[in-house]
Biopython code that builds the backbone (N, CA, C, O; Angstrom):
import numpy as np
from Bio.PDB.StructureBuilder import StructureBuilder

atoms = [
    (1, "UNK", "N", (-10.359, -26.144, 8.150)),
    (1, "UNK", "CA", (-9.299, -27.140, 8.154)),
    (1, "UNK", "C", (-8.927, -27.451, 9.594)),
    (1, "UNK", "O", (-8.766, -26.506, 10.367)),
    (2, "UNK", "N", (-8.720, -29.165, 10.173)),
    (2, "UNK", "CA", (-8.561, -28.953, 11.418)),
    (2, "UNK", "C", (-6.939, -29.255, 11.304)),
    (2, "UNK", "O", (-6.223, -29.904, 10.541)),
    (3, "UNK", "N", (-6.769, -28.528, 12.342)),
    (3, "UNK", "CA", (-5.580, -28.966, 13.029)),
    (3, "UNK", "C", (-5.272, -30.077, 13.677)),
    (3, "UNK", "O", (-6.051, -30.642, 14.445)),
    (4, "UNK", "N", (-3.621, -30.634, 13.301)),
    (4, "UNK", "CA", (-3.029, -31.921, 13.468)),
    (4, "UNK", "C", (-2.120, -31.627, 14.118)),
    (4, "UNK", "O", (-1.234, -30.782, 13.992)),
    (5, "UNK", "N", (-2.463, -32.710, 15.199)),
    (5, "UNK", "CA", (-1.383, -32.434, 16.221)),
    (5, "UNK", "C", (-0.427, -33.563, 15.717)),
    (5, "UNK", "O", (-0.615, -34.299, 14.749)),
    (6, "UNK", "N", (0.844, -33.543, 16.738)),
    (6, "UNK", "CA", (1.729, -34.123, 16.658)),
    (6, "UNK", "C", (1.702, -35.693, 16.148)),
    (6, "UNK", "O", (1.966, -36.239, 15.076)),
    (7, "UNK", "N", (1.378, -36.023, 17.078)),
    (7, "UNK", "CA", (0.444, -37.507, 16.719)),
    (7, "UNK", "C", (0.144, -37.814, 15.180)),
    (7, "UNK", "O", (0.726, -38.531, 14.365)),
    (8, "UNK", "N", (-1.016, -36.975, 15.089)),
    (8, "UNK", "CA", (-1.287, -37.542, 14.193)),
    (8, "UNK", "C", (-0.511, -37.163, 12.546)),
    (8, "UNK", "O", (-0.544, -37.936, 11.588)),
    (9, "UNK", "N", (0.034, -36.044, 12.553)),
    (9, "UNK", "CA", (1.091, -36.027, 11.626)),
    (9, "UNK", "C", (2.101, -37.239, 11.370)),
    (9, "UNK", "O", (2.452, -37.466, 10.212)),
    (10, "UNK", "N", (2.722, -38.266, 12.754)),
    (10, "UNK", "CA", (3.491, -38.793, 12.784)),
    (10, "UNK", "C", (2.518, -40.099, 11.874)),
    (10, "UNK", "O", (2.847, -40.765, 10.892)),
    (11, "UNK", "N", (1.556, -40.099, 12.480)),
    (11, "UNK", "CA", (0.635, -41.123, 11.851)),
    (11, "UNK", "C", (0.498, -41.008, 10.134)),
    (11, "UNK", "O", (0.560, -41.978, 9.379)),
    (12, "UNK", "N", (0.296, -39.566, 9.707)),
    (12, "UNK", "CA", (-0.073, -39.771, 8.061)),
    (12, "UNK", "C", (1.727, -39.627, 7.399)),
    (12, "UNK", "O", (1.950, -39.764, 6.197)),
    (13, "UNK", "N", (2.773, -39.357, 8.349)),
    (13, "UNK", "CA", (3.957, -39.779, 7.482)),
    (13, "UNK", "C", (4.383, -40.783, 7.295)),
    (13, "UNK", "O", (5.164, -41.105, 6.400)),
    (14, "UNK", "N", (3.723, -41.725, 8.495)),
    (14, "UNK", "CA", (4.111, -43.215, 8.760)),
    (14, "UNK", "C", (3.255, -43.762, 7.165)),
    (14, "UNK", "O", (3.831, -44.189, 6.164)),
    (15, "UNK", "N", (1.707, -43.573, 7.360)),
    (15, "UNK", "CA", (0.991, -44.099, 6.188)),
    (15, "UNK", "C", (2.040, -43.378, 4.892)),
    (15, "UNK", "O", (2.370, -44.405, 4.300)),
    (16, "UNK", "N", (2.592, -42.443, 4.290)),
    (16, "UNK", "CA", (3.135, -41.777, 3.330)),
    (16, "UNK", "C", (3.866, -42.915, 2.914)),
    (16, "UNK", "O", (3.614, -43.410, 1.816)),
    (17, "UNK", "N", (4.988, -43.532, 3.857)),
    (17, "UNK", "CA", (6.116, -44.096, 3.980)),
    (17, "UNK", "C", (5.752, -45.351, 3.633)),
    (17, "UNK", "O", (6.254, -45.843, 2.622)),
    (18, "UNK", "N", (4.716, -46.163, 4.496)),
    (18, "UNK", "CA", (4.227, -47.341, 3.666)),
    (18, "UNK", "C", (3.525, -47.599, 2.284)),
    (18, "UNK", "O", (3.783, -48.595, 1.608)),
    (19, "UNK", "N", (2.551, -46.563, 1.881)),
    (19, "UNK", "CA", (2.147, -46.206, 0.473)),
    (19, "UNK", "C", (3.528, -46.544, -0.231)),
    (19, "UNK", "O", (3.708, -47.706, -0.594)),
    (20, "UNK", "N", (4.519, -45.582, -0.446)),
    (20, "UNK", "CA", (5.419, -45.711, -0.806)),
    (20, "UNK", "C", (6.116, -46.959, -1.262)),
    (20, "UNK", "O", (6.345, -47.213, -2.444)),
    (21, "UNK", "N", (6.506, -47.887, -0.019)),
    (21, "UNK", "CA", (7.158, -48.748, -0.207)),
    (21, "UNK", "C", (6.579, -49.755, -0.874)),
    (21, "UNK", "O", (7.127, -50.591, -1.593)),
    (22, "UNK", "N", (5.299, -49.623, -0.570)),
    (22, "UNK", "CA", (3.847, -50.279, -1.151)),
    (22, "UNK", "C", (4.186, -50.373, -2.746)),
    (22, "UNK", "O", (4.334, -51.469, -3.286)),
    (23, "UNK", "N", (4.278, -49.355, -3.337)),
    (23, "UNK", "CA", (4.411, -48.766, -4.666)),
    (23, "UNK", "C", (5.708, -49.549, -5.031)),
    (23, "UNK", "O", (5.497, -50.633, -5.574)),
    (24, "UNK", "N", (6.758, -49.271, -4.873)),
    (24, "UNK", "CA", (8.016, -49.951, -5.196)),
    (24, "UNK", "C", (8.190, -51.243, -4.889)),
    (24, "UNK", "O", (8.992, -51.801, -5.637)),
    (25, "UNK", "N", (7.581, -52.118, -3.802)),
    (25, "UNK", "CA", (7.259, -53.255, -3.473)),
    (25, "UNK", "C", (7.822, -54.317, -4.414)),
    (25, "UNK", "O", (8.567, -55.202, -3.994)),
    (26, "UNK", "N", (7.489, -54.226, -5.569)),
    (26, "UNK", "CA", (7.357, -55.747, -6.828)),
    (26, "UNK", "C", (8.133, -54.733, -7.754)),
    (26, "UNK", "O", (8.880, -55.495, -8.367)),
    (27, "UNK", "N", (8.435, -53.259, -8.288)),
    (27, "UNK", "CA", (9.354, -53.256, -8.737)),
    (27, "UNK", "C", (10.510, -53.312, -8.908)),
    (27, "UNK", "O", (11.153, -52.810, -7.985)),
    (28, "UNK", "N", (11.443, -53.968, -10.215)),
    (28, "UNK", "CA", (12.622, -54.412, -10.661)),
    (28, "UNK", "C", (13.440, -53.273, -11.085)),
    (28, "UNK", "O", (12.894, -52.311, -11.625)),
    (29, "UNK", "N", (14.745, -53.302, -10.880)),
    (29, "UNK", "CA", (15.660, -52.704, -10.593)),
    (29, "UNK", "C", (16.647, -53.617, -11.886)),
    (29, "UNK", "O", (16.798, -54.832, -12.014)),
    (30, "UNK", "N", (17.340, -52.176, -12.929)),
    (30, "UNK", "CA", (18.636, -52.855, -13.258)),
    (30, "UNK", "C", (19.842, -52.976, -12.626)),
    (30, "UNK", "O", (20.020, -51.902, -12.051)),
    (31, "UNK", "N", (20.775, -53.714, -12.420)),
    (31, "UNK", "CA", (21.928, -53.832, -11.842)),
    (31, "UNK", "C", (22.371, -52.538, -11.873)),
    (31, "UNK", "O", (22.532, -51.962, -10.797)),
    (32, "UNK", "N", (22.584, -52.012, -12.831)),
    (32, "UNK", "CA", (23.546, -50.305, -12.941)),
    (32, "UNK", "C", (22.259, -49.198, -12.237)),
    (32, "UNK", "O", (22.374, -47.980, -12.104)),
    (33, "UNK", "N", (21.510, -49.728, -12.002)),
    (33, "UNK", "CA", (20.557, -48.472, -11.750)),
    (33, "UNK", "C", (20.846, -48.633, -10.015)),
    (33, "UNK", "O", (20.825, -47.664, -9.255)),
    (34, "UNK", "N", (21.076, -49.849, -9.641)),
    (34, "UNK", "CA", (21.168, -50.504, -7.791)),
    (34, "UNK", "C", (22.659, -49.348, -7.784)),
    (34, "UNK", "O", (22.718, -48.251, -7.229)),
    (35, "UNK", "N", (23.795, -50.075, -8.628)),
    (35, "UNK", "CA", (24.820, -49.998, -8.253)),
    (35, "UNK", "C", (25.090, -48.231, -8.201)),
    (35, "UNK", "O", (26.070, -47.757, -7.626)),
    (36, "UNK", "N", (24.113, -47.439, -8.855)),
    (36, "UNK", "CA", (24.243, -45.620, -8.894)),
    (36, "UNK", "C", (23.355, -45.566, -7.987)),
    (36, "UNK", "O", (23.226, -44.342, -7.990)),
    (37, "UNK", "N", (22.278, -46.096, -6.818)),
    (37, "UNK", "CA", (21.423, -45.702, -6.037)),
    (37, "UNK", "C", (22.068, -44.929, -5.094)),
    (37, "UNK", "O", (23.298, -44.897, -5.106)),
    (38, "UNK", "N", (21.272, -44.131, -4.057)),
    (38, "UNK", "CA", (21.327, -43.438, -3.467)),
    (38, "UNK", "C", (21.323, -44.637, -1.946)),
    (38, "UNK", "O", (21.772, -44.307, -0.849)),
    (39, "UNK", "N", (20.853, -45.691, -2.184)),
    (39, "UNK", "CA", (20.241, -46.590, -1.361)),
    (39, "UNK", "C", (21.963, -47.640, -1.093)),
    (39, "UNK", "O", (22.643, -47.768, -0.074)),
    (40, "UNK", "N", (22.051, -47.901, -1.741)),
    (40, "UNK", "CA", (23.463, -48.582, -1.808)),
    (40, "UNK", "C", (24.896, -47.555, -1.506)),
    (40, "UNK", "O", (25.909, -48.213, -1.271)),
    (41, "UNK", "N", (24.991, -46.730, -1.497)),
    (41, "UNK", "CA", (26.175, -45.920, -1.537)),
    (41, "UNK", "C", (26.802, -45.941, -0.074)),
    (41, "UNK", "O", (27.567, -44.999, 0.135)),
    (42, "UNK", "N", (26.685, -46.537, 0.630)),
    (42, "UNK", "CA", (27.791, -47.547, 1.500)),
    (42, "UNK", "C", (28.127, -48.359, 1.225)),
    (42, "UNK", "O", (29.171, -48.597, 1.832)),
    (43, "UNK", "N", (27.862, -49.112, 0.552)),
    (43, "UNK", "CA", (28.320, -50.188, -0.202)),
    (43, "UNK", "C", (29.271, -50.155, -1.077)),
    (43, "UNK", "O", (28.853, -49.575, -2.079)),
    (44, "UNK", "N", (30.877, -50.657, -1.250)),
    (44, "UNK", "CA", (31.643, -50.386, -2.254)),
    (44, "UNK", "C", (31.039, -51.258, -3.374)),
    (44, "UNK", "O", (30.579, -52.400, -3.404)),
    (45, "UNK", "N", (31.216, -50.287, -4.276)),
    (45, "UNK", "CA", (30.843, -50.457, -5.481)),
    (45, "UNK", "C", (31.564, -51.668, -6.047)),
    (45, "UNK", "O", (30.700, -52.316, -6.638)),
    (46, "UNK", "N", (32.418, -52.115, -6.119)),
    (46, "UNK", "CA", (32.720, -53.123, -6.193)),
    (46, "UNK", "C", (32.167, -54.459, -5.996)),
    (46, "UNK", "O", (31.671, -55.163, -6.877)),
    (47, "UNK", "N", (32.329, -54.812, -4.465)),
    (47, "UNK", "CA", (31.719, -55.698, -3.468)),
    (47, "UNK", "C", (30.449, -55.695, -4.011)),
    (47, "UNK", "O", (29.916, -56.790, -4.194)),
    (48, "UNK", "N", (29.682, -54.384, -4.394)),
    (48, "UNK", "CA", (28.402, -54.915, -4.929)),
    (48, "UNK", "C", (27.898, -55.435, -6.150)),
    (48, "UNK", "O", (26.831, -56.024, -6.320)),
    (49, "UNK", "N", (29.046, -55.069, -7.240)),
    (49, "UNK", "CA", (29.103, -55.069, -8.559)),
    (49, "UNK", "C", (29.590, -57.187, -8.568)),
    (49, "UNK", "O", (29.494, -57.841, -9.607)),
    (50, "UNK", "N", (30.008, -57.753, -7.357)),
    (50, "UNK", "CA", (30.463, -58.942, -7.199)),
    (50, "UNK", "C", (28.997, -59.770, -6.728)),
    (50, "UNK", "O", (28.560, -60.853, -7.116)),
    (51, "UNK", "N", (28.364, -58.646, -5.590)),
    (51, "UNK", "CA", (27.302, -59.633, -5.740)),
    (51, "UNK", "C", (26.264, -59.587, -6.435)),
    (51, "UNK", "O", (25.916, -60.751, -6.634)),
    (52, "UNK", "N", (25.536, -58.842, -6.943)),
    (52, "UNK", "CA", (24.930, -58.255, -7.990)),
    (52, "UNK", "C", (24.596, -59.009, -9.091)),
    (52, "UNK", "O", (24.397, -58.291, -10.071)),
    (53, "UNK", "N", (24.452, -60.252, -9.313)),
    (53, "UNK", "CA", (25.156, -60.597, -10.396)),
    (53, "UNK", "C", (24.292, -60.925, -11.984)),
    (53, "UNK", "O", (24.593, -61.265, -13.128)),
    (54, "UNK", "N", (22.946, -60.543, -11.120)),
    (54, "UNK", "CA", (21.509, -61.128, -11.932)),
    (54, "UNK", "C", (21.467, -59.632, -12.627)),
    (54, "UNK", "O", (22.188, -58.748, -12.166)),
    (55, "UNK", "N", (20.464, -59.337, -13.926)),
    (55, "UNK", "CA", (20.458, -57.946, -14.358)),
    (55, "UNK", "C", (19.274, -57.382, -13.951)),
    (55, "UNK", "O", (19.111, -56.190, -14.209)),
    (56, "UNK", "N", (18.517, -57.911, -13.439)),
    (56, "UNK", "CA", (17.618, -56.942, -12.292)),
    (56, "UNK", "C", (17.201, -57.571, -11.267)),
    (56, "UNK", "O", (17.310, -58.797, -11.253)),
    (57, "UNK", "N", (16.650, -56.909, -10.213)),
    (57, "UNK", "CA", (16.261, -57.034, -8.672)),
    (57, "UNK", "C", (15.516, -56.367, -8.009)),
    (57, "UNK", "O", (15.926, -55.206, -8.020)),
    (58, "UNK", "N", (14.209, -56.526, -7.153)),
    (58, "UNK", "CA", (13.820, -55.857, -6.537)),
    (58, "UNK", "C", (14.783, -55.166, -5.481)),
    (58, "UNK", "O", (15.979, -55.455, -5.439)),
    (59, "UNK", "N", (14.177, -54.200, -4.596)),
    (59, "UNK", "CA", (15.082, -53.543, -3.677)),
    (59, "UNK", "C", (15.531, -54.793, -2.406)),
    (59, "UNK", "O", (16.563, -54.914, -1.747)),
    (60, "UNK", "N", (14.282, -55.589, -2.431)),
    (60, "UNK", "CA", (14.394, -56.490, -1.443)),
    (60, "UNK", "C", (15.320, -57.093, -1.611)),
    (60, "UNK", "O", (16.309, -56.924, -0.898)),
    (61, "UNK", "N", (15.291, -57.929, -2.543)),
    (61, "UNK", "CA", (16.169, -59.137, -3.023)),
    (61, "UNK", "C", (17.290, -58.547, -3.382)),
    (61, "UNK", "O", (18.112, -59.428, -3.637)),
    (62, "UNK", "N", (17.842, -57.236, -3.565)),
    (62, "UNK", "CA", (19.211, -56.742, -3.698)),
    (62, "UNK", "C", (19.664, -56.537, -2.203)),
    (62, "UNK", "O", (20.713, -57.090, -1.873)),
    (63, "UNK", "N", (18.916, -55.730, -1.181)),
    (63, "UNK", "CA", (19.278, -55.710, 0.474)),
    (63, "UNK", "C", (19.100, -57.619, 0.948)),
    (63, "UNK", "O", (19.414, -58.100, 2.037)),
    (64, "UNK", "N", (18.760, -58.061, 0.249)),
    (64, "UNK", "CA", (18.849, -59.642, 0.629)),
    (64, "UNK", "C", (20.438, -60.240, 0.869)),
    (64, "UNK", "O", (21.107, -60.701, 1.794)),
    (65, "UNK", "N", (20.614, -59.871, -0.826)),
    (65, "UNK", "CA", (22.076, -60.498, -0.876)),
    (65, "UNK", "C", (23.181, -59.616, -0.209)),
    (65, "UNK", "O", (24.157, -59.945, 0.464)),
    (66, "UNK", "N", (22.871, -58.786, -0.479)),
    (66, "UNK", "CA", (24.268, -57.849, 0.117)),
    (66, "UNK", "C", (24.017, -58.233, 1.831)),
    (66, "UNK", "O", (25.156, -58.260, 2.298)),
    (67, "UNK", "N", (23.258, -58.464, 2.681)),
    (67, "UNK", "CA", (22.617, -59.186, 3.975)),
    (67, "UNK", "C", (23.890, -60.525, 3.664)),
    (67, "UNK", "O", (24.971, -60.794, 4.188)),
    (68, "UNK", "N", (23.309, -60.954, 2.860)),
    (68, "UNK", "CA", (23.741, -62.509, 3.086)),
    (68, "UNK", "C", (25.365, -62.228, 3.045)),
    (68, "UNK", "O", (26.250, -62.467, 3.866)),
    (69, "UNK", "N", (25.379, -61.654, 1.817)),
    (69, "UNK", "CA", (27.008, -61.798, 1.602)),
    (69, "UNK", "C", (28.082, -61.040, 2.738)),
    (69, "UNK", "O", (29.252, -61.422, 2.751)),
    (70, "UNK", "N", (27.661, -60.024, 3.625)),
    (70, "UNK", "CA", (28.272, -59.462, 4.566)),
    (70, "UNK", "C", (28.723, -60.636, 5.781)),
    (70, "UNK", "O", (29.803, -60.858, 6.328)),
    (71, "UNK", "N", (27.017, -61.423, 5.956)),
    (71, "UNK", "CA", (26.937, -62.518, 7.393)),
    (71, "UNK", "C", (27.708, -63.193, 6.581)),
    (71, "UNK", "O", (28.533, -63.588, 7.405)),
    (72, "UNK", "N", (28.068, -63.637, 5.542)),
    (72, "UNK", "CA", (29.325, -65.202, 5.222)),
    (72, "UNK", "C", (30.091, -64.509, 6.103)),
    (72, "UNK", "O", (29.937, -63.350, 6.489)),
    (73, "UNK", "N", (31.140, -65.502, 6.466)),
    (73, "UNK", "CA", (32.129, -65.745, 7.166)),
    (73, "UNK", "C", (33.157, -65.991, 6.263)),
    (73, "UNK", "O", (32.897, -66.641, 5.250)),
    (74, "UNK", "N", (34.630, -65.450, 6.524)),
    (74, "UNK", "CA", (35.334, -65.443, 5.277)),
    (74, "UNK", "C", (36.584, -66.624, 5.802)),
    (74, "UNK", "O", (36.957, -66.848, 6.954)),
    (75, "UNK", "N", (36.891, -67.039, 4.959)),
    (75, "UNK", "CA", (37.250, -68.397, 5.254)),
    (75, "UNK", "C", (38.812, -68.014, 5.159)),
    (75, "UNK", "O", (39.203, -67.278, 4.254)),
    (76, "UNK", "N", (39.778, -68.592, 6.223)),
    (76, "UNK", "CA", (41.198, -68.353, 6.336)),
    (76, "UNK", "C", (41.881, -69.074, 5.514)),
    (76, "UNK", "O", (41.468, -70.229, 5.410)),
    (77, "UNK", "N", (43.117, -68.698, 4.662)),
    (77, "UNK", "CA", (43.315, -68.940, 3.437)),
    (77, "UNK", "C", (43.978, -70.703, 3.770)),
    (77, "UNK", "O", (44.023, -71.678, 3.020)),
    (78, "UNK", "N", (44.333, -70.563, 4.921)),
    (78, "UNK", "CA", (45.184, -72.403, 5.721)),
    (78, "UNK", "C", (43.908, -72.998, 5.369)),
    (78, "UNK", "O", (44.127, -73.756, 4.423)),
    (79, "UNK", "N", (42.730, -73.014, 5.669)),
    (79, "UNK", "CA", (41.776, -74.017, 6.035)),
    (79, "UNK", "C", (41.191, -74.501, 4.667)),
    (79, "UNK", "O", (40.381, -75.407, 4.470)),
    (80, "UNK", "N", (41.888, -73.559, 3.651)),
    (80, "UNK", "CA", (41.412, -74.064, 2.460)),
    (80, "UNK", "C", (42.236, -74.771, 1.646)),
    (80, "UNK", "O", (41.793, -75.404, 0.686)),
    (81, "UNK", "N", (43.529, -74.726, 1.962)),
    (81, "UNK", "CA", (44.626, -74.831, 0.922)),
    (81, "UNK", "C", (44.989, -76.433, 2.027)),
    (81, "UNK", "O", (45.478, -77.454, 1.543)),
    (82, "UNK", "N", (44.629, -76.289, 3.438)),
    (82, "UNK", "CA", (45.787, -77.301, 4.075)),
    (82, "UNK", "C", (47.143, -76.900, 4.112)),
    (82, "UNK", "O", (47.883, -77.878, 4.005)),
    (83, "UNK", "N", (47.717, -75.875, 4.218)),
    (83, "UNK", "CA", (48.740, -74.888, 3.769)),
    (83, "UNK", "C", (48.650, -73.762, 4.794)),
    (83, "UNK", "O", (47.590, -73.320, 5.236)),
    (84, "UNK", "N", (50.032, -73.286, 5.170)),
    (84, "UNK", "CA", (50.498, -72.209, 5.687)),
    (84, "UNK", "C", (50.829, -71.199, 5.293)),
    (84, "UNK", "O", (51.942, -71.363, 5.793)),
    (85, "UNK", "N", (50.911, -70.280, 4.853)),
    (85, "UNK", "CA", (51.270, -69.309, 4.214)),
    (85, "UNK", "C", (52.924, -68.665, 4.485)),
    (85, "UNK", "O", (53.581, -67.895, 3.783)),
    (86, "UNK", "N", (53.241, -69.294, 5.720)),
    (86, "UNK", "CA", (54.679, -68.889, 6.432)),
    (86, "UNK", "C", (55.834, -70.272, 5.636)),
    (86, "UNK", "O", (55.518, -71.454, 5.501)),
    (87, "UNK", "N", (56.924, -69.745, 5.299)),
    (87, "UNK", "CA", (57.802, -70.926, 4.857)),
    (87, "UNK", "C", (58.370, -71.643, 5.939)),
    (87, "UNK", "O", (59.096, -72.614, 5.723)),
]
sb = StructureBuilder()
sb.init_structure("model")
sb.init_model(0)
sb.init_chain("A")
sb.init_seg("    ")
for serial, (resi, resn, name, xyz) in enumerate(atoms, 1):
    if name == "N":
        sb.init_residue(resn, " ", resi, " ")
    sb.init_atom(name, np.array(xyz, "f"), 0.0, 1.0, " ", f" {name:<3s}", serial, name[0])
structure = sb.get_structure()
C-alpha cells in the first residue's frame, strides 16, 4: 500500500466532496425535510418557512431563494404608504 502524502489526501477528499454533491445534485427535497436540515439551521425557521413556499426543492434552488430573499432590500414603511408614521 503506498503512502499518501498530504497533497494528495487533500486531493481524494476534494474528489469525495464533489462525488457527493454530484449525487445530491438533481435531488428534491420536501419543504419540512429543508426546514429540519442540518444545512438551514441558521436560518429562522420562520423566515424560511415564508420563503419556502413550493413543496419540494433541490438544495440549490432552496440556497437560491433564501440568497435572493436576504439581498431584497426592505422597503421603509413611508415610501410605501406616502405616510409618516409620526402624528
Amino acid at each position: 500500500m503506498a503512502r499518501m502524502d498530504k497533497k494528495d489526501l487533500e486531493t481524494e477528499n476534494m474528489e469525495q466532496k464533489e462525488k457527493k454533491i454530484d449525487e445530491t445534485a438533481g435531488k428534491r427535497y420536501g419543504r419540512s425535510a429543508l426546514l429540519n436540515s442540518k444545512r438551514f439551521a441558521a436560518v429562522q425557521r420562520d423566515f424560511l418557512k415564508a420563503i419556502l413556499i413550493k413543496e419540494e426543492y433541490t438544495i440549490e434552488e432552496a440556497e437560491k431563494a433564501v440568497k435572493e430573499a436576504m439581498r431584497r432590500e426592505a422597503t421603509p414603511w413611508r415610501a410605501e404608504t406616502g405616510q409618516s408614521r409620526t402624528k
